[in-house]
MARBA-3410 file (N, C-alpha, C, O; in Angstrom, 1 decimal):
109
9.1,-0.4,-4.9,8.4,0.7,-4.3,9.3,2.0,-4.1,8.9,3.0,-4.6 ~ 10.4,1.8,-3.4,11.4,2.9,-3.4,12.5,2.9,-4.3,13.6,2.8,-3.7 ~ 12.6,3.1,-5.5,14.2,2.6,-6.0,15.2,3.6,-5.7,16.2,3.5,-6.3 ~ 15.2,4.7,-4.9,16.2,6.0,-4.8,17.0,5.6,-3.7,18.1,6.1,-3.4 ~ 16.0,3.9,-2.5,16.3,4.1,-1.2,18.1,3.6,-1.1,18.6,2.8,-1.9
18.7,4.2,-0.2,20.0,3.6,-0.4,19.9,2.4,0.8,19.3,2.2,1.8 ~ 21.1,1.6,-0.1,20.6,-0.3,0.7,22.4,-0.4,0.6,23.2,0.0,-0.2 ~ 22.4,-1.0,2.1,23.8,-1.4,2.5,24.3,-2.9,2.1,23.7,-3.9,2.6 ~ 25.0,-3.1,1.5,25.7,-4.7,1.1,26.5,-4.9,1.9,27.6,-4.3,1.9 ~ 26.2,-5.9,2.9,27.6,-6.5,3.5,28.3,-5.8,4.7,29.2,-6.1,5.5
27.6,-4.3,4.3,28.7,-3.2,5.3,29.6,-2.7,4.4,30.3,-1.7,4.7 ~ 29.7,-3.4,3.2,31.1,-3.3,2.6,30.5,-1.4,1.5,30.9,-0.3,1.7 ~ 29.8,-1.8,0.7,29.4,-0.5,0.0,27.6,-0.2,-0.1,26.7,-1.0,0.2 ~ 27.4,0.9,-0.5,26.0,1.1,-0.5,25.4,1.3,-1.9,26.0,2.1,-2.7 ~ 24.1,0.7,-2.5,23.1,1.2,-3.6,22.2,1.4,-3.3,21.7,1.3,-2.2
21.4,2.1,-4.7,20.2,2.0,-5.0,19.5,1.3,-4.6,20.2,0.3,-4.3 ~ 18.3,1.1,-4.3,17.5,-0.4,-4.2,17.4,-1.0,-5.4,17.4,-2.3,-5.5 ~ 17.3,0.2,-6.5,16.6,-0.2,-7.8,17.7,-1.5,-8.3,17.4,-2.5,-8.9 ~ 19.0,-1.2,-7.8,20.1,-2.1,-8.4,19.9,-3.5,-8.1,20.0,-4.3,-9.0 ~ 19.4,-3.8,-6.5,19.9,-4.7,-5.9,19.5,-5.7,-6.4,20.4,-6.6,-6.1
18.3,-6.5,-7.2,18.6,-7.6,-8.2,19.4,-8.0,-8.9,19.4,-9.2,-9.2 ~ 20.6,-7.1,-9.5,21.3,-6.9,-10.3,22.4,-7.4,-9.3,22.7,-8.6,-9.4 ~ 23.0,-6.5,-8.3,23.8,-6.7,-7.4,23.8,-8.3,-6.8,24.7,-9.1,-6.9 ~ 22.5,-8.6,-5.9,22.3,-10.1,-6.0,23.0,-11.0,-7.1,23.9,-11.7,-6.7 ~ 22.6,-11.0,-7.9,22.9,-11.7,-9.5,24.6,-11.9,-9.2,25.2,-12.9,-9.0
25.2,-10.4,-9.3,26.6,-10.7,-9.7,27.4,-11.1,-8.6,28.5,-10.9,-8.9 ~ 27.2,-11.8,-6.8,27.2,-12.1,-6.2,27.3,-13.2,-6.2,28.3,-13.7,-5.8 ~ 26.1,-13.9,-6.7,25.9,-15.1,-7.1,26.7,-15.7,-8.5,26.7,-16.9,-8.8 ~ 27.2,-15.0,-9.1,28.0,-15.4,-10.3,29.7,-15.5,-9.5,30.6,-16.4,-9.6 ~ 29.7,-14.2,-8.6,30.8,-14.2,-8.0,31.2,-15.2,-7.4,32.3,-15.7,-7.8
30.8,-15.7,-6.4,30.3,-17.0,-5.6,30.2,-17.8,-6.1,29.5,-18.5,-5.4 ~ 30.6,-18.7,-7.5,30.2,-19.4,-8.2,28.8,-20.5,-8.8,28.8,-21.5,-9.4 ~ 27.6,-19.5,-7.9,26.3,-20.2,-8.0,25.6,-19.9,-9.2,25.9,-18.9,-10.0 ~ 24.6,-20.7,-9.4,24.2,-20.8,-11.3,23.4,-19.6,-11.3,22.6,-19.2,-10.4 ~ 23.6,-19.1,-12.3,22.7,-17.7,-12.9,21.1,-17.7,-13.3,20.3,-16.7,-13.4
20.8,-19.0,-13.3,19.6,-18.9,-14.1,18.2,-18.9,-12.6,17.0,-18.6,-12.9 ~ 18.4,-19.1,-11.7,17.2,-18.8,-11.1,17.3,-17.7,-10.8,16.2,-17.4,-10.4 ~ 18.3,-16.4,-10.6,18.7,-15.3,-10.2,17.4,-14.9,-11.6,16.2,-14.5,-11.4 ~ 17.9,-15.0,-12.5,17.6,-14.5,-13.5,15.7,-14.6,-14.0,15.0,-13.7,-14.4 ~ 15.4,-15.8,-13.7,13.9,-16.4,-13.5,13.5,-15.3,-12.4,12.6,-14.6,-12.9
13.8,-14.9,-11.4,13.0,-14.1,-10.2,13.4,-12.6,-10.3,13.3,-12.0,-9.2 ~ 13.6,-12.1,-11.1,14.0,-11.3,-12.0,12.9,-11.1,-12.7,12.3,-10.0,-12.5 ~ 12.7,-11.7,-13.4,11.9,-11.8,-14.7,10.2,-11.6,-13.9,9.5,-10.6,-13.9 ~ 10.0,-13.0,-13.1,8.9,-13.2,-12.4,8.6,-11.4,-11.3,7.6,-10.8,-10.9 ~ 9.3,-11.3,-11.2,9.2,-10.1,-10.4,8.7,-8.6,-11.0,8.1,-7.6,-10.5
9.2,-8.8,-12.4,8.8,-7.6,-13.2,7.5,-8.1,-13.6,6.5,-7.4,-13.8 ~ 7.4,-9.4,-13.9,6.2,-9.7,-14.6,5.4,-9.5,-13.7,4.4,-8.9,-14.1 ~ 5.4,-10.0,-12.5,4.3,-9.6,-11.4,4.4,-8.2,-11.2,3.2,-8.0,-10.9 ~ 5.0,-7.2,-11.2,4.8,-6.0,-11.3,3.9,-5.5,-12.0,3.0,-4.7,-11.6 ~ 4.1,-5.9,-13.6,3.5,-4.9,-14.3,2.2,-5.9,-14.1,1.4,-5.4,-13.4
1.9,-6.8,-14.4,0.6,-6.9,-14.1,-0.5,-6.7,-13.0,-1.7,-6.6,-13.0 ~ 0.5,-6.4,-12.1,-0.5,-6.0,-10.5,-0.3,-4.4,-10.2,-0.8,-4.0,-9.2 ~ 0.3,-3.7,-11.1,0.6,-2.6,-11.1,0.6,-1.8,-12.2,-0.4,-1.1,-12.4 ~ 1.6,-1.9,-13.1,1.5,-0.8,-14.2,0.3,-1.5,-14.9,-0.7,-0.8,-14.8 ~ 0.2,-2.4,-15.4,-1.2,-2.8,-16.1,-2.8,-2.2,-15.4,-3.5,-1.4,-16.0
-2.9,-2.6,-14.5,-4.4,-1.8,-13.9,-4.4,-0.3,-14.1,-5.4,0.2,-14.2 ~ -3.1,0.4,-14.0,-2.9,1.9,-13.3,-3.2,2.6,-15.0,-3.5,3.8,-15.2 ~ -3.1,1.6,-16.0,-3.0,2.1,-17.3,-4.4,1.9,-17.9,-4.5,2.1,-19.1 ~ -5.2,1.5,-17.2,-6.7,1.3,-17.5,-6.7,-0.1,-17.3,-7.8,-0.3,-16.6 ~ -6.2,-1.0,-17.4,-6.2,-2.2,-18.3,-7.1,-3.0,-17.1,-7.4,-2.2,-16.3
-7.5,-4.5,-16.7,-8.0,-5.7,-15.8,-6.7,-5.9,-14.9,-5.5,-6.2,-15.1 ~ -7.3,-5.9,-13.9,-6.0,-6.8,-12.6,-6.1,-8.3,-13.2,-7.2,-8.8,-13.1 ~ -5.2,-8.8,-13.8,-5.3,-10.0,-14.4,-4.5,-11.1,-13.1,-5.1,-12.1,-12.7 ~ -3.6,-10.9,-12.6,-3.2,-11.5,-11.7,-3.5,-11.3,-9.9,-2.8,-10.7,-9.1 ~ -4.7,-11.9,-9.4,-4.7,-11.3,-8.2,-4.1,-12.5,-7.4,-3.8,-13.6,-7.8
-4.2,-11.7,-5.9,-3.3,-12.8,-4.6,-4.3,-13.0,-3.6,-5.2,-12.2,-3.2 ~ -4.0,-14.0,-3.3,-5.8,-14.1,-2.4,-4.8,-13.7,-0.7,-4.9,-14.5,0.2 ~ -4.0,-12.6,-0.6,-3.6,-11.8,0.8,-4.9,-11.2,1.8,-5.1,-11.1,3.0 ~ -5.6,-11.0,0.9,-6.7,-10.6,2.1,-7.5,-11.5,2.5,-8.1,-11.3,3.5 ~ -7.6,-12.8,1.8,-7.9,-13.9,2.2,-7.9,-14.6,3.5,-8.6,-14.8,4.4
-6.2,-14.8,3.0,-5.3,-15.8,4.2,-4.9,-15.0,5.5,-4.6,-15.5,6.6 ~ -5.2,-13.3,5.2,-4.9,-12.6,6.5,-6.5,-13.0,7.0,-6.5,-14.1,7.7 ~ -7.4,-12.5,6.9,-8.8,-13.2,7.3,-8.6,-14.2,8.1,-8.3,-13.9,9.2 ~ -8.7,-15.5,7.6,-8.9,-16.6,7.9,-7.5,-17.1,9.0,-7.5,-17.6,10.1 ~ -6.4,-16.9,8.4,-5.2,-17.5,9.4,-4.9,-16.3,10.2,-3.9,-16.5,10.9
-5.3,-15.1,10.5,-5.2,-13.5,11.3,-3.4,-13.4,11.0,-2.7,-13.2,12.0 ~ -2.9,-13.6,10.0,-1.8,-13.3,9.8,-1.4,-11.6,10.1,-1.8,-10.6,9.5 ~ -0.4,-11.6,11.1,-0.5,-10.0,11.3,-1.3,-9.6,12.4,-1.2,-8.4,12.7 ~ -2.2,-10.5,13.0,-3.3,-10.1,14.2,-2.6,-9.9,15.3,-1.5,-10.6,15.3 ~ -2.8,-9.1,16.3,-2.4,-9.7,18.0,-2.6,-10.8,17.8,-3.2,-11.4,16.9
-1.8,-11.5,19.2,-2.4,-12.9,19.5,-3.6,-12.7,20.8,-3.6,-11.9,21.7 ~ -4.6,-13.9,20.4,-5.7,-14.0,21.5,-5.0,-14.1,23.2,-4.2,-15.0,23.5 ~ -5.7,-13.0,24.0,-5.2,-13.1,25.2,-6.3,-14.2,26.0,-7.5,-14.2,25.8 ~ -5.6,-15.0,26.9,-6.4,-15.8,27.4,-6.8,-15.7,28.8,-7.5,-16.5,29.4 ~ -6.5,-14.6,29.2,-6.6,-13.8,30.5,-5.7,-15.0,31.7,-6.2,-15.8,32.5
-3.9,-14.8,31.4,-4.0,-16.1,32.7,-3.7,-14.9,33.8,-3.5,-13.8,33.3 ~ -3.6,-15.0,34.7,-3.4,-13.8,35.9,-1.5,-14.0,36.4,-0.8,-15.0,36.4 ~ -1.4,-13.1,36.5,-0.1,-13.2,36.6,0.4,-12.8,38.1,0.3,-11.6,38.4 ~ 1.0,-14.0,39.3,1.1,-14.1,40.7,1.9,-12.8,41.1,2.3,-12.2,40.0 ~ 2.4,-12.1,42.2,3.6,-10.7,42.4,4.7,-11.8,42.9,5.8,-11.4,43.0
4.4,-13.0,43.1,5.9,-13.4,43.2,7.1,-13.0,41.4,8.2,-12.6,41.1 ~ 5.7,-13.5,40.7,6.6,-13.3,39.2,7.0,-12.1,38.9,7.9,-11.8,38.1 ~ 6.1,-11.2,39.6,6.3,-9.8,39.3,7.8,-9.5,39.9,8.7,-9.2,39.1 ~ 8.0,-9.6,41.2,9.0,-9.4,42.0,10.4,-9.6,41.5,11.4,-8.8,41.4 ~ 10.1,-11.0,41.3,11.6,-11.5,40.5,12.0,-11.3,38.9,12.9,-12.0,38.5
11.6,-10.6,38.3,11.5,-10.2,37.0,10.9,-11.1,35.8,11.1,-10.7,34.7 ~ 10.5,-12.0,36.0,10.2,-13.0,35.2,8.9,-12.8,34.8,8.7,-13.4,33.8 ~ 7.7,-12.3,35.2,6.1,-11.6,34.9,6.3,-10.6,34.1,7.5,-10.3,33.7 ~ 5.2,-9.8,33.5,4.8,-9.1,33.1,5.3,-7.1,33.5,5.0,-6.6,34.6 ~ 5.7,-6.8,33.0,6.8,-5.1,33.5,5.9,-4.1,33.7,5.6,-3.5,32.8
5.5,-3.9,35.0,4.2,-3.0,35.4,5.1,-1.5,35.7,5.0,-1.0,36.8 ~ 6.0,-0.9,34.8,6.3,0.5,35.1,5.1,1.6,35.1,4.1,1.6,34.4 ~ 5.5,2.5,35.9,4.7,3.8,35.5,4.7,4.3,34.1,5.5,3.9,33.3 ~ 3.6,5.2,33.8,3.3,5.6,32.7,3.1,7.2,33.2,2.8,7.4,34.3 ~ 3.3,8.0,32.3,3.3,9.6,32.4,3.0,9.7,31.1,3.4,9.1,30.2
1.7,11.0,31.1,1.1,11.7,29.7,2.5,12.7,29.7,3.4,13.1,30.4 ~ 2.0,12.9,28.6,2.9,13.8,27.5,1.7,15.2,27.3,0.5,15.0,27.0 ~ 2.2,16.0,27.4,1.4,17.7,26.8,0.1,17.3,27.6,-0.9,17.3,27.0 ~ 0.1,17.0,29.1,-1.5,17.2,29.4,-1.1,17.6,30.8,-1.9,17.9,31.6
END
């Protein structure tokens, strides 16, 4: 989505975003871990791109969809959580261990 953004490695130097598969990869070669799943999610990654992206934007069928609005629905992935109303005693308040009832002040009013 951003490839211009600059992304920190390690602390040690900074890229592109666009690199950082790339960078990953030679990491993993460095490190002496095997190349080929680097390279598979890589692959899977552009493929899911252009199908969920450059393919529709070019006229073409969303051929690959993700059922995300699904599982957000049904599991509220991303929701508040349900408050259950428990009441919370001023002993808890007192000792810091409750809920942090500071003042609040408007702004520009």
């Amino acid at each position: 989505e951003f490839p211009n953004a600059e992304i920190n490695i390690y602390g040690l130097f900074a890229l592109k975003a666009f690199y950082l598969p790339w960078m990953m990869l030679a990491l993993d070669v460095i490190f002496g871990s095997s190349i080929m799943p680097d390279l598979l999610g890589i692959i899977a990654g552009h493929l899911y791109y252009f199908l969920t992206v450059l393919h529709p934007l070019a006229g073409g069928k969303n051929i690959l969809k993700t059922p995300i609005k699904k599982l957000v629905a049904r599991w509220r992935i991303g929701a508040p959580p349900i408050s259950r109303g428990q009441p919370v005693n001023n002993a808890q308040q007192e000792s810091g261990s409750g809920v942090f009832r500071g003042r609040s002040y408007r702004l520009n009013g």
